[in-house]
BALOBA-1460 file (C-alpha; in Angstrom, 3 decimals):
// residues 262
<rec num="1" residu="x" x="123.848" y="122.761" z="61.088"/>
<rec num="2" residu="x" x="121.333" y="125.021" z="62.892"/>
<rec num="3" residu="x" x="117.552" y="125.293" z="62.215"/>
<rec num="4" residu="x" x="116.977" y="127.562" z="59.331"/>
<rec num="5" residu="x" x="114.388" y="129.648" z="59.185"/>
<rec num="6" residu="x" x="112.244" y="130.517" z="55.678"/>
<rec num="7" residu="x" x="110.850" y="133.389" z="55.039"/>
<rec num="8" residu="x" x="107.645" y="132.226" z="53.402"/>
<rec num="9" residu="x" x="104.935" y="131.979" z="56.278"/>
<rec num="10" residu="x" x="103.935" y="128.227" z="55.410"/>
<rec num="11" residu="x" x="107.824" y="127.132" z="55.517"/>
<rec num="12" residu="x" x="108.244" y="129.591" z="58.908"/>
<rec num="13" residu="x" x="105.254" y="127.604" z="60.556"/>
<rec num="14" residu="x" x="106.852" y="124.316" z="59.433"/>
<rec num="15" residu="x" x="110.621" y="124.998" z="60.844"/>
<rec num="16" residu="x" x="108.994" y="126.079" z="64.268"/>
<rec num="17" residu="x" x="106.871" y="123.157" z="64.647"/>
<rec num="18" residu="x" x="109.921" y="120.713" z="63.614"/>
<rec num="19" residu="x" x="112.130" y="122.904" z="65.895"/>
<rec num="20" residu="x" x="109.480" y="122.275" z="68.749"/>
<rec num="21" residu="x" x="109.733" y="118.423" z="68.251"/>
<rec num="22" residu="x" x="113.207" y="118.673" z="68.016"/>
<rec num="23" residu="x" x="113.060" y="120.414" z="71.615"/>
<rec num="24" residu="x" x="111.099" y="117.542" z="72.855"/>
<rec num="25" residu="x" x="112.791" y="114.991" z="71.830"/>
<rec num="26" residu="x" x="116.295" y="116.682" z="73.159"/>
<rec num="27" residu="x" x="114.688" y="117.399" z="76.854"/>
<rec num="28" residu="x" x="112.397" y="113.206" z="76.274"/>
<rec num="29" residu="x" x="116.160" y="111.906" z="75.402"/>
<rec num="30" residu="x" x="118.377" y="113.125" z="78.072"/>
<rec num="31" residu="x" x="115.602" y="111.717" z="81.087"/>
<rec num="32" residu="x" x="114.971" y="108.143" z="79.214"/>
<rec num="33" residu="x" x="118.429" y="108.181" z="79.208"/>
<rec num="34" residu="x" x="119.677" y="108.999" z="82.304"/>
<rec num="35" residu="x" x="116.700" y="107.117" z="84.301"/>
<rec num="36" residu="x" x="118.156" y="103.653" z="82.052"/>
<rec num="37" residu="x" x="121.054" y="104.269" z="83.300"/>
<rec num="38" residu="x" x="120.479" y="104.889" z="86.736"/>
<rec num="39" residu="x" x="117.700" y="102.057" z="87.021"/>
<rec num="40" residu="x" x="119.903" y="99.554" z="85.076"/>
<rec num="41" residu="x" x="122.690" y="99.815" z="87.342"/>
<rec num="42" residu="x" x="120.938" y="99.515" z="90.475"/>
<rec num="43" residu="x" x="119.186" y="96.639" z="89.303"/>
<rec num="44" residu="x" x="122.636" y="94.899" z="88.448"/>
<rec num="45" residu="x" x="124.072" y="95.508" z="91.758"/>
<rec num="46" residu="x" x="120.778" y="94.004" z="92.895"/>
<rec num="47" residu="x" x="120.815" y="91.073" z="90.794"/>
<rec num="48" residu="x" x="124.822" y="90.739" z="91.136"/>
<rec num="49" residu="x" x="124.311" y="90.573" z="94.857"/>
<rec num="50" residu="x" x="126.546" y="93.192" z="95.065"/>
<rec num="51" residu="x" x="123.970" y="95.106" z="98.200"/>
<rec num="52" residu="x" x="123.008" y="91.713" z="99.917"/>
<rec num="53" residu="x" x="123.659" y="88.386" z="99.437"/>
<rec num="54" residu="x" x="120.975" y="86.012" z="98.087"/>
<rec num="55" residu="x" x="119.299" y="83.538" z="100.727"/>
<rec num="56" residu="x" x="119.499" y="79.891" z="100.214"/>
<rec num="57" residu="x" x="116.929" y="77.371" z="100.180"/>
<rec num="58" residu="x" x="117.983" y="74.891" z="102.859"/>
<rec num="59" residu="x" x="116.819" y="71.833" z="103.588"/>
<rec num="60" residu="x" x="116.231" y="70.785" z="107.810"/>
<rec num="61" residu="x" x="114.522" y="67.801" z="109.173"/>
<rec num="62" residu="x" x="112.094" y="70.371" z="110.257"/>
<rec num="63" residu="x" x="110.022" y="69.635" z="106.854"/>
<rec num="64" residu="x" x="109.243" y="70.886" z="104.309"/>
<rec num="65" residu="x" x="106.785" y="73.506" z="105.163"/>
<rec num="66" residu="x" x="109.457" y="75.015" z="107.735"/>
<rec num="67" residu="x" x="111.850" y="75.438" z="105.472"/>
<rec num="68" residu="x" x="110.296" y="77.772" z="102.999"/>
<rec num="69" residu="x" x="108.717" y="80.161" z="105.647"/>
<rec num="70" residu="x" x="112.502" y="80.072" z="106.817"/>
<rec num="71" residu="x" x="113.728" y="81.129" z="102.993"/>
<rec num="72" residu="x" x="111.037" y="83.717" z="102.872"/>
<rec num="73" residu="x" x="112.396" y="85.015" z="106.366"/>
<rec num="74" residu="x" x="115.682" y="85.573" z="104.631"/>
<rec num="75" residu="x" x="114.462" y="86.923" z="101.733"/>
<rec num="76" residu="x" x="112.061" y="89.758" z="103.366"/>
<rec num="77" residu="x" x="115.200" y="91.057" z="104.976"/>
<rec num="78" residu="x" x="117.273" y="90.771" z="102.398"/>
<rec num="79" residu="x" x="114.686" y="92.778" z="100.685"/>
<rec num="80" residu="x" x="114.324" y="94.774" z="103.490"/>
<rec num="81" residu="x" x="117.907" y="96.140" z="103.475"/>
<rec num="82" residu="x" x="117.973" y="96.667" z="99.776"/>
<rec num="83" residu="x" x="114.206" y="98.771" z="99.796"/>
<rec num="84" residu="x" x="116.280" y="102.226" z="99.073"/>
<rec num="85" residu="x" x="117.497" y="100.449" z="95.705"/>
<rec num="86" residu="x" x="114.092" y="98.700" z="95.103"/>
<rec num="87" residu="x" x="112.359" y="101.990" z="95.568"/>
<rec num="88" residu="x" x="114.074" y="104.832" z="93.496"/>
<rec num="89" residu="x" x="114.755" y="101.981" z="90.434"/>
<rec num="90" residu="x" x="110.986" y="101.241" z="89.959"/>
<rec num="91" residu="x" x="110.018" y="105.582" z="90.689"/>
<rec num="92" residu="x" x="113.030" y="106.435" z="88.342"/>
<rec num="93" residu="x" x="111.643" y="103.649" z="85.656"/>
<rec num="94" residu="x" x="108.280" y="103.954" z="84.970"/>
<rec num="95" residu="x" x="109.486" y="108.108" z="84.118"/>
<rec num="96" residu="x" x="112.134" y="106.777" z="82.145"/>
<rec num="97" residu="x" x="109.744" y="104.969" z="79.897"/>
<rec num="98" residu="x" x="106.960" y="107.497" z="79.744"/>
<rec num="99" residu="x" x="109.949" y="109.727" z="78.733"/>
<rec num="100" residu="x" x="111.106" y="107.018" z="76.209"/>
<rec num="101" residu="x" x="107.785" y="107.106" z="74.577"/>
<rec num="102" residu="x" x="107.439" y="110.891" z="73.787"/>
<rec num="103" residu="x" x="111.026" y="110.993" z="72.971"/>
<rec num="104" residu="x" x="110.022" y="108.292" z="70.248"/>
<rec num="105" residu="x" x="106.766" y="110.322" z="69.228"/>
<rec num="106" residu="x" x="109.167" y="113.491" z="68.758"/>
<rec num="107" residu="x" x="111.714" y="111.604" z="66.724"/>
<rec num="108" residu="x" x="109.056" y="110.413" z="63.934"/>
<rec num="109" residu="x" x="107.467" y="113.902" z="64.271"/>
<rec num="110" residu="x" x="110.409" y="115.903" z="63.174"/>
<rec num="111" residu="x" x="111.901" y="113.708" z="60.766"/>
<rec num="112" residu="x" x="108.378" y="112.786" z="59.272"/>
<rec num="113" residu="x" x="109.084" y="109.455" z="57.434"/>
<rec num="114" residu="x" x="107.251" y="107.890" z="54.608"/>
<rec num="115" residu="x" x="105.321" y="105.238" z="54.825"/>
<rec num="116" residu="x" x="104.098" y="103.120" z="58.057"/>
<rec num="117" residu="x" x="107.679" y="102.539" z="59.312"/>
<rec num="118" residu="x" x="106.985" y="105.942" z="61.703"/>
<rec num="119" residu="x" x="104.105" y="104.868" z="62.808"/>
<rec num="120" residu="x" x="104.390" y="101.314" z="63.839"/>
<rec num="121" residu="x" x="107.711" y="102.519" z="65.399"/>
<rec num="122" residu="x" x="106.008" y="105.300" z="67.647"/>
<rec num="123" residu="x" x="103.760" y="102.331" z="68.258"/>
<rec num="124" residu="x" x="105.689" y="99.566" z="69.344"/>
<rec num="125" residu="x" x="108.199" y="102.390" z="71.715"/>
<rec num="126" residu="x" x="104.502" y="103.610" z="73.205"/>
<rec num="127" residu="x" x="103.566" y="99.790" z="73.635"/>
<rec num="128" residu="x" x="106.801" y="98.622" z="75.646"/>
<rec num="129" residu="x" x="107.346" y="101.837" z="77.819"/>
<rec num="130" residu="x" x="103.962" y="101.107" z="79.156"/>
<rec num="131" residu="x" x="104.385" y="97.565" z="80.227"/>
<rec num="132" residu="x" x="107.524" y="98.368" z="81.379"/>
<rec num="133" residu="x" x="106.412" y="101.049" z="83.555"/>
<rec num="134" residu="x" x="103.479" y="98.750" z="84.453"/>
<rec num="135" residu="x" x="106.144" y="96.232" z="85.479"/>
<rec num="136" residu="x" x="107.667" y="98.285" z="87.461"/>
<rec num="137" residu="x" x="104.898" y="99.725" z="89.603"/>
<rec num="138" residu="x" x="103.228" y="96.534" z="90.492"/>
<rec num="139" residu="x" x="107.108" y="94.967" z="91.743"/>
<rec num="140" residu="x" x="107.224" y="98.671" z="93.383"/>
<rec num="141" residu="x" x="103.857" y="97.470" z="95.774"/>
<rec num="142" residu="x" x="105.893" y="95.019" z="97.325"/>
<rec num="143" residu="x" x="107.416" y="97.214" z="99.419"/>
<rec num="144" residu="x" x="104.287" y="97.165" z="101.581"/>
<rec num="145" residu="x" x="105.620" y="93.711" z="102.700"/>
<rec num="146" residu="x" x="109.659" y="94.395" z="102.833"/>
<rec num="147" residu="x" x="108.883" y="97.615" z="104.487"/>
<rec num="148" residu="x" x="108.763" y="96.074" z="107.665"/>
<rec num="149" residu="x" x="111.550" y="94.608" z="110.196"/>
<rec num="150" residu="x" x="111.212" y="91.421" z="112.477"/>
<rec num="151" residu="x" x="109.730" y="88.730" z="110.025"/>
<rec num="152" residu="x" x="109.253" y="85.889" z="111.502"/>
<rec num="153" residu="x" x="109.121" y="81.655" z="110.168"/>
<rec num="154" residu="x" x="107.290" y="80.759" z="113.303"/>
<rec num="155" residu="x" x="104.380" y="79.962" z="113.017"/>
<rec num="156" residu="x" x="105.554" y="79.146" z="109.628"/>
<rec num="157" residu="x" x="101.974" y="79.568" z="107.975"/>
<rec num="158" residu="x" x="101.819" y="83.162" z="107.488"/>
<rec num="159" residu="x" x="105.282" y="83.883" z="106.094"/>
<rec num="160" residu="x" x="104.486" y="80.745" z="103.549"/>
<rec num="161" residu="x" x="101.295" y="83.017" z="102.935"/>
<rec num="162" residu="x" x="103.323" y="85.931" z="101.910"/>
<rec num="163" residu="x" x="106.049" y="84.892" z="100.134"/>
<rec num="164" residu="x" x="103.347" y="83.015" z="97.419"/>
<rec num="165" residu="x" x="101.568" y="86.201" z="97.642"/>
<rec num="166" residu="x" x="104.992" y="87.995" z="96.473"/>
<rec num="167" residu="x" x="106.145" y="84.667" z="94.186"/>
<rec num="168" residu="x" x="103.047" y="85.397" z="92.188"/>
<rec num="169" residu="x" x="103.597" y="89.258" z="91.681"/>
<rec num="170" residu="x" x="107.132" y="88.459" z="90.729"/>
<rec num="171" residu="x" x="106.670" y="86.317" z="88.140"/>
<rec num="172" residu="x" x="103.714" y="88.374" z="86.652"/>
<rec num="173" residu="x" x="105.932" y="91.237" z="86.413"/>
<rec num="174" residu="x" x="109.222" y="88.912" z="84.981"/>
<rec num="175" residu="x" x="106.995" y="88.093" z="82.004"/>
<rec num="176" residu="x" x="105.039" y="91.560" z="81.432"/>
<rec num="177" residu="x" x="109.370" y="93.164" z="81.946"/>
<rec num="178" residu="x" x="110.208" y="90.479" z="78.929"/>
<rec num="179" residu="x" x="107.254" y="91.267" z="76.603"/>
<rec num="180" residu="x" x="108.176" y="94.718" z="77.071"/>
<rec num="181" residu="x" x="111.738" y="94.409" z="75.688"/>
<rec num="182" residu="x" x="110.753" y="92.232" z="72.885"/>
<rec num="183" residu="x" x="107.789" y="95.070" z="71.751"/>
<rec num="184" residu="x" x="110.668" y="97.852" z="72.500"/>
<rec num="185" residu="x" x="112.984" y="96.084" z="70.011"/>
<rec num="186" residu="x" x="110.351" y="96.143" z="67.648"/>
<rec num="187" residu="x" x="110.423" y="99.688" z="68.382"/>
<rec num="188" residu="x" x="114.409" y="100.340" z="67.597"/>
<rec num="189" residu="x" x="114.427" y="98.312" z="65.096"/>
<rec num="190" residu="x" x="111.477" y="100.416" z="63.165"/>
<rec num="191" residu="x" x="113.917" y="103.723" z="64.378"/>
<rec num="192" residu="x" x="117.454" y="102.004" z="62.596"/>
<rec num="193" residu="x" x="115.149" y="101.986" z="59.485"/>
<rec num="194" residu="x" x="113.780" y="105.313" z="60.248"/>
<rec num="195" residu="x" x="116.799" y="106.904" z="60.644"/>
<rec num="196" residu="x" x="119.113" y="105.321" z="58.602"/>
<rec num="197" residu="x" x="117.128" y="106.274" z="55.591"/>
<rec num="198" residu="x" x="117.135" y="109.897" z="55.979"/>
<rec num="199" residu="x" x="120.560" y="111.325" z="54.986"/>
<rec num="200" residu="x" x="119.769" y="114.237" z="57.427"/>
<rec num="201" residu="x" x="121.149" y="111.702" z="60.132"/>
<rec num="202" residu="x" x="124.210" y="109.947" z="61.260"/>
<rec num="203" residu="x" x="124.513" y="106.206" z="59.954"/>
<rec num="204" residu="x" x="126.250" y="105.061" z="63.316"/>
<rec num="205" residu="x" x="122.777" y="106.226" z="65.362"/>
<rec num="206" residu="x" x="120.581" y="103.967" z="63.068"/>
<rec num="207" residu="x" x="123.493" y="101.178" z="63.914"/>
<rec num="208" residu="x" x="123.540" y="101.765" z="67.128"/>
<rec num="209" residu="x" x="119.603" y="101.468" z="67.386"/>
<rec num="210" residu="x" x="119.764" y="98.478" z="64.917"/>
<rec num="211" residu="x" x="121.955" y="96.671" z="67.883"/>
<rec num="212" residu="x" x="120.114" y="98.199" z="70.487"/>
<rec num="213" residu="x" x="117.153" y="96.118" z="68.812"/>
<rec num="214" residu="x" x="119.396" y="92.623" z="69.017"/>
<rec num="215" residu="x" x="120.620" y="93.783" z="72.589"/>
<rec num="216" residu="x" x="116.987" y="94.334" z="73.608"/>
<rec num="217" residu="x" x="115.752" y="90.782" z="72.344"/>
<rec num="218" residu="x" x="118.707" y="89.417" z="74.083"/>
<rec num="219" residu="x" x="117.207" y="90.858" z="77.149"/>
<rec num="220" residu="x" x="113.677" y="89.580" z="76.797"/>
<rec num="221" residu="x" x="114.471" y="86.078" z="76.148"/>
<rec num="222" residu="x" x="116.939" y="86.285" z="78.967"/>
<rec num="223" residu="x" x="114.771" y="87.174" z="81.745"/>
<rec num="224" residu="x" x="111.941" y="84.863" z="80.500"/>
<rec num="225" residu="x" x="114.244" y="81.807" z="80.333"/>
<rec num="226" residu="x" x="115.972" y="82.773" z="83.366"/>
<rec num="227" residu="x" x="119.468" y="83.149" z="81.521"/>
<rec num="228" residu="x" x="120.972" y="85.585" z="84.471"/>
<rec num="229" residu="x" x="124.165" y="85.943" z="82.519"/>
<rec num="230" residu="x" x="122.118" y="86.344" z="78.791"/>
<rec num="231" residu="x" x="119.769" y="89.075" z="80.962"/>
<rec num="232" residu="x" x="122.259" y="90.893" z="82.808"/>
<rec num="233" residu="x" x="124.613" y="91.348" z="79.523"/>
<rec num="234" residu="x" x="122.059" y="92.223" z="77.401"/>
<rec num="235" residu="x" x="120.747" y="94.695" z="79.963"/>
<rec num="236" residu="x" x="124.116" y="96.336" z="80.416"/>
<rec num="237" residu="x" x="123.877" y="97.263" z="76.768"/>
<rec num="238" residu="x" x="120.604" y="97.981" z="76.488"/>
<rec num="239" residu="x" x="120.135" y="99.962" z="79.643"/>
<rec num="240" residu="x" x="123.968" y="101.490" z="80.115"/>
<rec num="241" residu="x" x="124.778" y="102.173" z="76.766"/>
<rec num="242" residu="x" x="123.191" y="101.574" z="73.519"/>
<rec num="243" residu="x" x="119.847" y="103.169" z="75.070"/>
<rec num="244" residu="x" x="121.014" y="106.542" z="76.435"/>
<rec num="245" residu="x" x="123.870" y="106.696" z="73.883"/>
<rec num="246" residu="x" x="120.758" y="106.694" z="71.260"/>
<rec num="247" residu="x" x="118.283" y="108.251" z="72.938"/>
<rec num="248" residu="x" x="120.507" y="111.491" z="73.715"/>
<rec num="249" residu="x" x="122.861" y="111.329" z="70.801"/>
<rec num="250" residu="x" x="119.659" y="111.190" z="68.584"/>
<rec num="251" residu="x" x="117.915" y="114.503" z="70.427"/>
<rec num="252" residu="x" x="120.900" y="116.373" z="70.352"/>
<rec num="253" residu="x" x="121.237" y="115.841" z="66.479"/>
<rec num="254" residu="x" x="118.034" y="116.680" z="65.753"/>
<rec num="255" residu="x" x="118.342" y="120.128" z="67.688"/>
<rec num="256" residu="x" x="120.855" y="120.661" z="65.485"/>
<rec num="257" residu="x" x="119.508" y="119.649" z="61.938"/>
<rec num="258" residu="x" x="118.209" y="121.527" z="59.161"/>
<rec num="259" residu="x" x="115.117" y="119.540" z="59.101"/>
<rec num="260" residu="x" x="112.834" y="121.695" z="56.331"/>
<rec num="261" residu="x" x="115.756" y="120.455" z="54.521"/>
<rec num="262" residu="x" x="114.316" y="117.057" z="52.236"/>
């Protein structure tokens, strides 16, 4: 179905707005999705160790202290070799989300639902995207200290210095990344009710946005707990499919809908 247009004025005015939102959320739908995909993968081939293996703690009769500017050694350049990936993942991200969140705004805009469901769904999407992207940005300022070739462990006190400096950013941003996929599943789960309550769209989209939701929570608890396996499935089908597969199958039905249509 195409976008009809009325021939009173009020009911012209109203298809052109909705057609506008539809445009949005078509254009908002195909960069969230693409930037998921593209950021999800090349976090999984980070996290699989696909680009460079993961260093070791090891224990010496060195001590203690030795050791662990000796991990962080192995880790900078580790971190070092991978920058390219860490780089365009956390640029491509934080555009993703922003995206996400108009994309979200645009859905509820043209299909107008009743009640607070629209509301608290443009919410919780607006909510998530921005700690996400926050996330992102502050990991993405630790390439000011895996920029740079020829760490060294000795003296071991100043590469003990940074890696606690870097420690401490990484797990701020592991738990502000996990509250943002629990808020953003709060967020497709208000869009499955959204959408699979107006007949104007496809049950399997408000399905697939109902799993997304499950697939989403999945991925919260599993980077806060640590669960690589629970995180990295749940982010395959949150960030590879479900996501984009929504996000663009949902903008391209809405440029297509009648939606001055009840």
């Amino acid at each position: 179905m195409v976008l009809s247009r009325p021939t009173a004025s009020g009911e012209g005015d109203e298809g052109a707005v909705l057609a506008s939102w539809s445009r949005v959320a078509l254009i908002a739908g195909w960069v969230a999705g693409v930037g998921l995909v593209l950021q999800t993968v090349l976090f999984l081939l980070d996290a699989a160790d696909v680009l460079a293996d993961e260093p070791e703690r090891r224990r010496t009769g060195a001590g203690p202290e030795v050791d662990r500017a000796q991990y962080y050694e192995d880790y900078f350049e580790r971190q070092n070799s991978i920058l390219w990936d860490i780089v365009v993942r956390d640029t491509v991200g934080p555009v993703a989300f922003l995206a996400l969140a108009i994309w979200a705004l645009a859905v509820v805009s043209a299909l107008r639902p009743a009640g607070p469901v629209g509301v608290l769904t443009v919410f919780f999407f607006t909510v998530g995207a921005l700690l996400h992207a926050i996330s992102d940005l502050i990991y993405l300022s630790l390439e000011r200290f895996w920029r740079f070739e020829g760490f060294s462990a000795d003296p071991p006190g100043p590469m003990n210095a940074f890696g606690a400096a870097v420690d401490a950013v990484d797990i701020s941003t592991t738990y502000l990344e996990a509250a943002s996929y629990l808020v953003l599943a709060a967020g497709a789960w208000g869009l499955s009710r959204v959408t699979l309550r107006d007949g104007r769209i496809p049950r399997w989209l408000g399905a697939a946005a109902a799993i997304e939701a499950a697939a989403l929570v999945l991925l919260g608890f599993g980077l806060a707990l640590q669960q690589d396996l629970l995180f990295q499935v749940g982010g395959a089908f949150a960030g590879i499919v479900l996501g984009p597969l929504v996000a663009i199958g949902l903008g391209h039905v809405l440029a297509r809908a009648d939606l001055t249509s009840p």
